[in-house]
N, C-alpha and C positions, 0 to 999 in steps of 0.2 A: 343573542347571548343572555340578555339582561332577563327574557319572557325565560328562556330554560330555566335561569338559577330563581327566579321567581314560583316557579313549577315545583322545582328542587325543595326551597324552603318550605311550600306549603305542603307537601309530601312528609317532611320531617316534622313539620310543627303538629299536625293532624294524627301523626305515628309516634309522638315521642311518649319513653319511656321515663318515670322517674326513683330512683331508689329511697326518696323517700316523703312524703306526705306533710308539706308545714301551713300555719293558717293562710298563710297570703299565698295559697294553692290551691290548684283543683283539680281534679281526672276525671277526664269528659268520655263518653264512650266513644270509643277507639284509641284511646290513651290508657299506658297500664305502670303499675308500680311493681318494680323489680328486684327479687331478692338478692343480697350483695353477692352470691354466689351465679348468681344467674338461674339457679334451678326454678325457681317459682314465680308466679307472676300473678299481680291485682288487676283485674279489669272485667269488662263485661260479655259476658255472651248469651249464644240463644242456646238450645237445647236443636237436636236434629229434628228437622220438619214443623219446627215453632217458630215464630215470632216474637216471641216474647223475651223481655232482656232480663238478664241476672247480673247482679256482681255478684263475684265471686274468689276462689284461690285457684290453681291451677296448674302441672308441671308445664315449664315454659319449651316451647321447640319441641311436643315430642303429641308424637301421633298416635292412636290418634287422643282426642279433647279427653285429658282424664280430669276431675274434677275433686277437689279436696275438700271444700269448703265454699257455703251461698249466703249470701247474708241474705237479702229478700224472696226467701224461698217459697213464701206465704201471699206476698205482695210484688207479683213483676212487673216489669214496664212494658209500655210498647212499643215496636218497633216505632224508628225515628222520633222519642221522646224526647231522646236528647238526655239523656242520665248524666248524672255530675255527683262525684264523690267530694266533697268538702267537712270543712270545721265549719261549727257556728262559733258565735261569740261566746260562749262557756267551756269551750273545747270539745263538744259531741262531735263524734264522724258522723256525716248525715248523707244519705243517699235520696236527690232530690231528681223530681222530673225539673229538666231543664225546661220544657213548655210552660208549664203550669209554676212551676215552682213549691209543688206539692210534695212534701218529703215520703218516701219511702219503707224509709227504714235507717236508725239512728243506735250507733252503739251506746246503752245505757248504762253512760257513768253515772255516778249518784255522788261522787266525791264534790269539792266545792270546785270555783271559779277555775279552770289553768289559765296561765298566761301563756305557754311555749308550748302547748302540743306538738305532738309530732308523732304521724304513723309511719310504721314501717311493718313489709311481710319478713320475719327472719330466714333463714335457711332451712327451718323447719318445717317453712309453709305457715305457721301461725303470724298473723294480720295485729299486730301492735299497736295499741296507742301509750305513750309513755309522756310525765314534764321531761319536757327537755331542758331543764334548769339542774335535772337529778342525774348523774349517770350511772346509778346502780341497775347492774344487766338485767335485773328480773323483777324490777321494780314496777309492773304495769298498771295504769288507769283501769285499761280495758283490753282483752285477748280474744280472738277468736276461736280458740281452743278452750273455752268454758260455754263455749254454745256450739258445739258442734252438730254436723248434721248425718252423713250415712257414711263418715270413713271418719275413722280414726288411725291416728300418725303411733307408731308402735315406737320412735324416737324420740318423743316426749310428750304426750299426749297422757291424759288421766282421764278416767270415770269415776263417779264417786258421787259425795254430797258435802256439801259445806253444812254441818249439824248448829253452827253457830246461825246463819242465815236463812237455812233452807233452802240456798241454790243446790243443782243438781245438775249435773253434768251426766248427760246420755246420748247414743245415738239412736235417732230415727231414719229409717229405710226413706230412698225416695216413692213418691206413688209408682211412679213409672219410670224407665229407660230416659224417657223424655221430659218428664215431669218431677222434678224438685222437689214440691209442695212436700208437707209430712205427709208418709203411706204406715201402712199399717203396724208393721212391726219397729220395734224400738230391743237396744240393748241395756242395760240398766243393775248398779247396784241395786239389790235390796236389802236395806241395813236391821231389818226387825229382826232379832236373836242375834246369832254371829250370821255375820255378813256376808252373804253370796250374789254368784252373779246370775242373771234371769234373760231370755230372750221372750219378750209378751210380742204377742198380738191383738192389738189393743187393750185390754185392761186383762188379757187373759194370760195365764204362765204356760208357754208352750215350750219352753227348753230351760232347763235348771242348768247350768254351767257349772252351779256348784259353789263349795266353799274354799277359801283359802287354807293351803295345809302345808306353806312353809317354802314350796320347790312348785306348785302348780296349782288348778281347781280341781276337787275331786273327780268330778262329772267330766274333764277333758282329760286323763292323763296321759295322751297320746303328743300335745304340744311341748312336753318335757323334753321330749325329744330334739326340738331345735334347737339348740345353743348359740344361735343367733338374736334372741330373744330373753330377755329377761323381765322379773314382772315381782310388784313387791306389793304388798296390803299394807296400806298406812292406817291405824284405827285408834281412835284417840277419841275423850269425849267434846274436840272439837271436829273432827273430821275422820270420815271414810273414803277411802279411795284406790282403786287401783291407778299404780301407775308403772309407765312401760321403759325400759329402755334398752339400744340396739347397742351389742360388741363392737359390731364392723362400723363404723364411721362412714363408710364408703359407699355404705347404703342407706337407702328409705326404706321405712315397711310399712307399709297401708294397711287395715286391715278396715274392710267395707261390708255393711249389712245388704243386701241386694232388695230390690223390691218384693223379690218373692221370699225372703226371712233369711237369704243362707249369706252365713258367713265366708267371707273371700280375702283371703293374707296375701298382697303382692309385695314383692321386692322391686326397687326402681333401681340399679347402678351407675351412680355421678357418672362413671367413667363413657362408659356404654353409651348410656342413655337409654337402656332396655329396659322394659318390666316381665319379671318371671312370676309367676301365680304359681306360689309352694304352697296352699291348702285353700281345697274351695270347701270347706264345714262341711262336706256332705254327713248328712242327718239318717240313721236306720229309728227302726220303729221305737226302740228304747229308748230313745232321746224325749220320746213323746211326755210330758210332763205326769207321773202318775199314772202311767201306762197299765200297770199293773194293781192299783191301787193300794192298801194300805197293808203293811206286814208282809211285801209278797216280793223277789227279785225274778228282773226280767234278765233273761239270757238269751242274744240273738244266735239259735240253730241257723246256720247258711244266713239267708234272707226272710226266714221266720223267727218274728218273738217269741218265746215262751215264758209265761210267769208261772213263777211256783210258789206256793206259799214258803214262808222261813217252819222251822222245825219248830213246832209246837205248838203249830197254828194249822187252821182246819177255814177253805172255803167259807166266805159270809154268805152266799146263795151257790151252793153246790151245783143247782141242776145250770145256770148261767155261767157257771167256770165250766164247766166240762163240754160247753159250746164254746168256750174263748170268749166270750166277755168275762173281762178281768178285772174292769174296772171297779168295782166294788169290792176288793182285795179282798183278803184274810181277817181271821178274826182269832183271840185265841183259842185254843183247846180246852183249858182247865184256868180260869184265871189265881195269880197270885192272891196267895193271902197273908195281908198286912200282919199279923201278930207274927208268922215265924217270915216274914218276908228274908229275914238273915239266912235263913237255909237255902234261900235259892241260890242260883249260877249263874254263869253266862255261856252261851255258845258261841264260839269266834269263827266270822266268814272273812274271808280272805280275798285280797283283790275285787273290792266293790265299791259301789256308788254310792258314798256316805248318804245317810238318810236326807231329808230338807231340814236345815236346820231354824228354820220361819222361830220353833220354839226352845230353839234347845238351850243352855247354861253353858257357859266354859270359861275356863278358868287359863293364865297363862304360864301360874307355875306350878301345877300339881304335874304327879309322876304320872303312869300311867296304873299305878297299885293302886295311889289313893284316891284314885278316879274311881275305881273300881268297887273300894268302900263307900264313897260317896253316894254313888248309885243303889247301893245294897240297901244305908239306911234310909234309903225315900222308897216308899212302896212302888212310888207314881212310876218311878225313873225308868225306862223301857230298855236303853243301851248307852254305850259310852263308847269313847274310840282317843285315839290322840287330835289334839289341836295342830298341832304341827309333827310331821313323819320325818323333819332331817335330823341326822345326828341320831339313831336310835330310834327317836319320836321324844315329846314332849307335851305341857300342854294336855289340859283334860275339856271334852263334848258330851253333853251329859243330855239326854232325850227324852222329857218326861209327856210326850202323846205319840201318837199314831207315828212308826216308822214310814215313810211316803218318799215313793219315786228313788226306790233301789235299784241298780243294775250289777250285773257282773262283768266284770272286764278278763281277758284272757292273761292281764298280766298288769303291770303297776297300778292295780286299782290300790286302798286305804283296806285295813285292817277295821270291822267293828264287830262290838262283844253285844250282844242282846242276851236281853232278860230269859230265865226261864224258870216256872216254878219248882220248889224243890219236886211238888209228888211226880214231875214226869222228866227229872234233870238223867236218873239212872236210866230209863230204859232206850232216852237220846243218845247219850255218850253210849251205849251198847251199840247204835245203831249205825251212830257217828264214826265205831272205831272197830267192828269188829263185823257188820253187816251180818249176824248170827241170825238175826230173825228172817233177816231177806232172804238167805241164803239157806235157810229151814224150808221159804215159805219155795221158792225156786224149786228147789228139789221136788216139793211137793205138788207144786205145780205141775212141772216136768212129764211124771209117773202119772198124774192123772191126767193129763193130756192124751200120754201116752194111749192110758189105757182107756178111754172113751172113744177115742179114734179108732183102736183097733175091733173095739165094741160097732161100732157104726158101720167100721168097714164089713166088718161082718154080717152082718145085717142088713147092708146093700149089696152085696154079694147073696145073700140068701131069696133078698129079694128079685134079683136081675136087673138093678138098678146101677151097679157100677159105669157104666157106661157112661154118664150124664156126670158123675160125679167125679171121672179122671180127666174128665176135659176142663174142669175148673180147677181141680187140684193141681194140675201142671202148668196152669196160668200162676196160680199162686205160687208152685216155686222158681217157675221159672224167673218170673220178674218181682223176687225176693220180697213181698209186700210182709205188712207186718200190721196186719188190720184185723181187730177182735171179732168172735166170731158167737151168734147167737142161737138156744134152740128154739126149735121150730116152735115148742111148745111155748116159749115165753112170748113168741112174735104171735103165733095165734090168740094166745092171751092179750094181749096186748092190744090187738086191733080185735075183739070179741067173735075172734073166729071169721076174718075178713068177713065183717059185717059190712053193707052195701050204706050202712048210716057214718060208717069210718071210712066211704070213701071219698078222698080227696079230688081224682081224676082219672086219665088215662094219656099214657100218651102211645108214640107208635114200638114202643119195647114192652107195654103191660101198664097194669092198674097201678096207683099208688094210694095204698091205705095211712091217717095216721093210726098211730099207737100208743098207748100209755105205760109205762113198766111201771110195777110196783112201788118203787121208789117215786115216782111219780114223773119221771124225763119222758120227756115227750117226743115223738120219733117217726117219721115218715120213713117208710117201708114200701118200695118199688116192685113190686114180682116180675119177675124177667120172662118174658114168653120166648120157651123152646122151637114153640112151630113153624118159624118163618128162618129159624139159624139166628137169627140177631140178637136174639140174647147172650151168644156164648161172647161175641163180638160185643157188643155193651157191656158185659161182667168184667171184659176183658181190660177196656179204656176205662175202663169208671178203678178197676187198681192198680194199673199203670201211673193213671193221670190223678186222678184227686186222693187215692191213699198217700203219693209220694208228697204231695204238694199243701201246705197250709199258707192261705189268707185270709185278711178279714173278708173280702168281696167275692171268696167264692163257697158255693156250701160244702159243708164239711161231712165226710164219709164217717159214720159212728162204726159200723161193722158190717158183716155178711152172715147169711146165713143159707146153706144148702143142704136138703132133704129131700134124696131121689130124684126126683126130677121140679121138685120145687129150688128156685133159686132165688134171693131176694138179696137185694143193698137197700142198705138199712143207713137213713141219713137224718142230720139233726132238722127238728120241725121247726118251721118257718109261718107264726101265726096269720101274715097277711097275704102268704101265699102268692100269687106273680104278677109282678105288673102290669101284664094286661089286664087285669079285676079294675085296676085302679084307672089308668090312663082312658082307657075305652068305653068306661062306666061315668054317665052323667052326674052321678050323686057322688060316688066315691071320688072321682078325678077333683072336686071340691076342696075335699082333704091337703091335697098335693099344691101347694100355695108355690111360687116360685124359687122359696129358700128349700124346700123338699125336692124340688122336679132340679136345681142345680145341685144337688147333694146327692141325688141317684145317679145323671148323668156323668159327675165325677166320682163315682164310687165303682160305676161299670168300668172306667175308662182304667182305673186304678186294677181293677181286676185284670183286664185285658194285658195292660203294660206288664202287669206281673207274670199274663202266662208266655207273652212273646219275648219275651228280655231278660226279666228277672228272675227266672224259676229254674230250677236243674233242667228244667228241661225246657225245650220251643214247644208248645202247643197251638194249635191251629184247630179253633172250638167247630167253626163249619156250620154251626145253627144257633148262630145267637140273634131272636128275638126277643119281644117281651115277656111270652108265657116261659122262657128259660130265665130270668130273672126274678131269682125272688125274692122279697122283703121284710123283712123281721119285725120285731115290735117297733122298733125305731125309724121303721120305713129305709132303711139301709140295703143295700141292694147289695146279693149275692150270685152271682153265675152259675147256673144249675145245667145237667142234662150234659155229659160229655159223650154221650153214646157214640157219637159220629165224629169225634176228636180223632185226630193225625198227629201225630210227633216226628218234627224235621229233625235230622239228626245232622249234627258237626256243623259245618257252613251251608248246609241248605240252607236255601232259602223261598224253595216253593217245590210242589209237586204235582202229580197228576193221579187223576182216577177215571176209569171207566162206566164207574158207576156214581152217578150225580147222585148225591141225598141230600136232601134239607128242608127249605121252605121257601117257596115263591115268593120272590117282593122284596125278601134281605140276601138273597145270593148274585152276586155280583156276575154281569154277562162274562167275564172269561171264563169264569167258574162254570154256566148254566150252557155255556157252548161248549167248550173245548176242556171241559173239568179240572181245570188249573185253577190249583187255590195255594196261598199264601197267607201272610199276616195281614198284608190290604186286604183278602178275604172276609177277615172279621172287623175291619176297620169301616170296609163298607157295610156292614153288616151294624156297625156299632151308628153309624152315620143315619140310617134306617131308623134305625128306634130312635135316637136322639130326636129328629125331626119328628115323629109321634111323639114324642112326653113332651116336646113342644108346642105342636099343634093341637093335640088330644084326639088327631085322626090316625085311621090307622094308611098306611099306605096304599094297600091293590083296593079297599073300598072307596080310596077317594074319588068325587066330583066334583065336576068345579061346569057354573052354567055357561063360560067363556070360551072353557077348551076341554081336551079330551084327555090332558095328565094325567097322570098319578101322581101322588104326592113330591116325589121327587122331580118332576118335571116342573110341578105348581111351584115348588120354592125355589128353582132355576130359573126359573120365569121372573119371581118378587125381585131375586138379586138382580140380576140383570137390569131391572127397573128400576133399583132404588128402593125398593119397596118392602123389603127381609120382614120385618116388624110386621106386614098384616100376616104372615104364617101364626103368628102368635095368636091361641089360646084367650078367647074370649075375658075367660074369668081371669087371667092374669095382666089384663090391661094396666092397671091401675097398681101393680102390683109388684112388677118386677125392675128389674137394673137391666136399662136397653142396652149398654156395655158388653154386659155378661150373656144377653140372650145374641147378641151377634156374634 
């Protein structure tokens, strides 16, 4: 009896928990400190499939290990250290290896001597140190909720900055699922101008959240929606801060930066004990910081961006906006001029993504009239909008540089007014309110469409060419395309009369010459060969498949042009032309350092995901090697060649052909036996080239002096061994992140 209750105590002494933390105390790993509610708990753990010890905060009893808060996220310990949370003799919390007696990591008070410390976690989850000689509730030394790490408590939790001291309160993402440490992205005021909130990765602004405007940020107004949440801007010139707080009492609401950047809002229920995930941040292309760059709003069509300049502003590089790089925004048309600057106006968009306000002026108690004057008498001043939109609005934002990183939203976007000079304010508002010139230019268009069409048709009917030319024409209405159309004569012109010095290549549908237009846009042009049938079939997929579809990673169809039995797709030009030049070339593969060869391979993969998932439609590309990738100035990789594209329709999910086409070496054996292909089709197919812009070999050429592989067989082999790393590329030895090439 005496050995059991012996057993017993050391079982409890070993497991005890305490609700709260005094000097002549200590919490040893496996002992933890419990909030008086019971929901939270202090003590230490590992991470799944580490060793390594944290302390930390954490919901108590509830599955699986959610994590709120680490204090040595930087500095862990190691299994069987022997960790001990204690006071020193100044009242610091200090987390020491019990081995060594080497500290950790210490909450830094800077205040003088306490005599009565005392920690406690509240029911908030926030890790207290308070004198316990004082008992004023929010009276703290030191908080763990002003060093937060990748979750934030939406029940009393703040970001912001202390303007007096310079602390700053933000969160940073963990690196990993499993690792703690700080990872790349972080959430953060940024106080310069009127104050908004930022998602960087690392020193860079990948998500603008936006400013405060009374009821939300502008850049989110979709979270207005919960009324579960509430959220206020404290701004003062001793402090900036957002701060949160929850209606329902009966909840927690976390809201966590993830290692890969996205934003995650869970509710936990005292009652329950359950967590529901009400908004995982998913991010479209507009979110991208300055997407569109400067004067220009981005509109997400479906799952494509589109930027468009604002009204009175004209393309900075025209022939690069009409490829979709955007990034170099707008510029204006006619700039103001300062001596009658009083004559100009403003044009108002509605429901958008207030500009970045990094420069802007705002004032908290002008109207929204004498904003309006304000702006009028400074040349500089671009637009204004209200500071705060409840009650009316209020509150004047006065913008004297570059509008940046606008969006349109389908509905509670902010209200702003932008500049525009008088000489061109009349013929915007015509166009703005009466669309007289579109609607001139429409009609006129119409009638000559009209009539060049039936000129043609004439004419191919005269010739006995109609034939050639209604088998593409019922492509085109059949499958409603709506893709500009060129004449022959400008395309001849343009490539010097398919001169043999413009051409580019060939592949198995016809030659492809570039071309120059007059204006100077540069243009690859395909001629479709009749004789074998497969061109009517390639004119066919190529308007099906890429006139419907816009992204960045696949090339982009400019127009068509058909004359008798001449057919051509006309596509934008692509200077470094296909990765095969690059990868399979000694001198050029040089070029391709490992931050490029990881930038292509997730550029492809970007493209693929988009044609299997994300696009109105399932396509299944069926020959994706290297020479169908091509690459831009930037070395940015786009998917080329849909000739032999399939589109699964409703819940397909694979199909079959009779007739195999493609390219030895990336078509996968079900596909090359038994003609069954799917989205694994191009997956193996993506797997294929990955392993070349890896290695710098190509696959069906490889040898190896050991065995009789091919390159897939040779890096089945390395895995198997341990050995993945000698696949690698000579010249990137020294070069690259073995992480990321595994």
């Amino acid at each position: 009896m005496l050995f059991i209750w012996f057993i017993l105590f050391s079982y409890i002494a070993t497991c005890k928990s305490l609700y709260s933390l005094e000097p002549n105390q200590s919490i040893h790993d496996g002992e933890t400190l419990v909030s008086s509610d019971g929901t939270f708990e202090v003590g230490f753990f590992s991470p799944k499939d580490s060793t390594n010890r944290y302390l930390g905060v954490w919901f108590r009893n509830v599955s699986p290990l959610t994590i709120l808060w680490v204090a040595n996220r930087e500095t862990p310990l190691q299994k069987n250290s022997g960790g001990i949370l204690k006071f020193d003799s100044k009242g610091v919390l200090m987390l020491l290896n019990g081995t060594t007696n080497t500290t950790f990591w210490s909450s830094n008070v800077t205040t003088k001597e306490v005599k009565n410390p005392i920690a406690r976690v509240l029911d908030s989850g926030n890790l207290v140190v308070k004198n316990g000689n004082f008992s004023k509730e929010k009276q703290f030394l030191w908080q763990s909720f002003d060093y937060p790490c990748d979750s934030l408590s939406l029940n009393a939790m703040k970001l912001g900055w202390d303007l007096v001291t310079g602390h700053e309160i933000f969160l940073s993402s963990w690196k990993s699922k499993v690792d703690p440490s700080k990872g790349e992205f972080s959430l953060r005021i940024y106080p310069k101008g009127y104050p908004q909130l930022f998602k960087f990765k690392g020193f860079e602004r990948k998500f603008r959240i936006g400013s405060w405007n009374g009821v939300g940020f502008s850049g989110y107004p979709k979270h207005i929606l919960n009324q579960q949440h509430r959220f206020r801007l404290v701004f003062d010139e001793k402090q900036v801060y957002i701060e949160t707080e929850i209606t329902d009492k009966s909840i927690i609401s976390i809201y966590k930066l993830t290692p890969l950047g996205h934003g995650q809002v869970s509710v936990f229920t005292r009652k329950t004990r359950n967590w529901n995930v009400i908004s995982t941040g998913e991010e479209d292309e507009c979110e991208n910081y300055a997407m569109c760059g400067a004067y220009s709003i981005c509109n997400m069509d479906g799952n494509v961006p589109i930027c468009k300049c604002l009204k009175g502003y004209v393309p900075k590089f025209p022939r690069q906006w009409n490829i979709s790089y955007w990034s170099n925004g707008c510029v204006p048309k006619n700039k103001s001029n300062c001596e009658n600057s009083y004559k100009d106006g403003f044009l108002k968009y509605s429901d958008i993504k207030l500009p970045d306000t990094s420069l802007s002026w705002f004032s908290k108690i002008m109207n929204l009239e004498e904003c309006k004057h304000s702006c009028l008498k400074n040349c500089s001043c671009t637009a204004y909008a209200n500071l705060d939109i409840r009650n009316g609005g209020s509150g004047c934002l006065l913008w004297f540089d570059e509008l940046v990183d606008i969006r349109k939203f389908s509905q509670m976007g902010q209200d702003l007014y932008v500049r525009v000079p008088a000489s061109q304010l009349d013929d915007l508002l015509i166009n703005g309110n009466g669309n007289k010139k579109k609607l001139v230019g429409i009609t006129v268009g119409v009638i000559s469409f009209g009539f060049v069409t039936f000129i043609c048709i004439m004419i191919y009917i005269k010739r006995g060419r109609i034939f050639y030319k209604k088998h593409y024409e019922n492509i085109l209405r059949r499958e409603d395309t709506d893709v500009p159309t060129f004449d022959l004569q400008i395309i001849a012109k343009a490539t010097e009369n398919f001169s043999s010095s413009n051409k580019l290549g060939e592949g198995g549908f016809g030659p492809v010459y570039k071309g120059i237009l007059a204006c100077g846009q540069e243009l690859a042009i395909k001629k479709l060969s009749n004789k074998t049938g497969q061109g009517l079939e390639e004119f066919k997929n190529e308007m099906v498949i890429i006139a419907k579809l816009q992204h960045r990673n696949l090339v982009k169809l400019i127009g068509y042009c058909i004359q008798g039995e001449d057919v051509m797709l006309i596509y934008e030009y692509l200077p470094n032309k296909s990765l095969d030049n690059f990868i399979f070339d000694e001198n050029k593969r040089k070029m391709l350092d490992w931050f490029k060869r990881f930038n292509i391979i997730c550029g492809i993969a970007r493209g693929l995901l988009y044609l299997h998932r994300d696009s109105r439609l399932r396509i299944i590309h069926r020959d994706l090697k290297p020479s169908n990738i091509l690459l831009d100035e930037n070395l940015d990789p786009k998917i080329s060649d849909f000739g032999l594209a399939r589109t699964l329709l409703g819940d397909q999910v694979e199909a079959n052909t009779t007739r195999v086409a493609g390219t030895y070496g990336y078509m996968p054996p079900e596909y090359v036996v038994r003609g069954r292909f799917s989205m694994k089709s191009d997956v193996f197919s993506y797997g294929v080239i990955v392993l070349e812009i890896i290695s710098g070999k190509k696959n069906r050429e490889f040898s190896h002096a050991e065995h009789s592989h091919n390159l897939l067989g040779h890096a089945w082999r390395l895995w198997a061994e341990g050995s993945e790393l000698e696949l690698l590329d000579e010249m990137l030895w020294d070069k690259c992140i073995p992480s990321e090439v595994i």
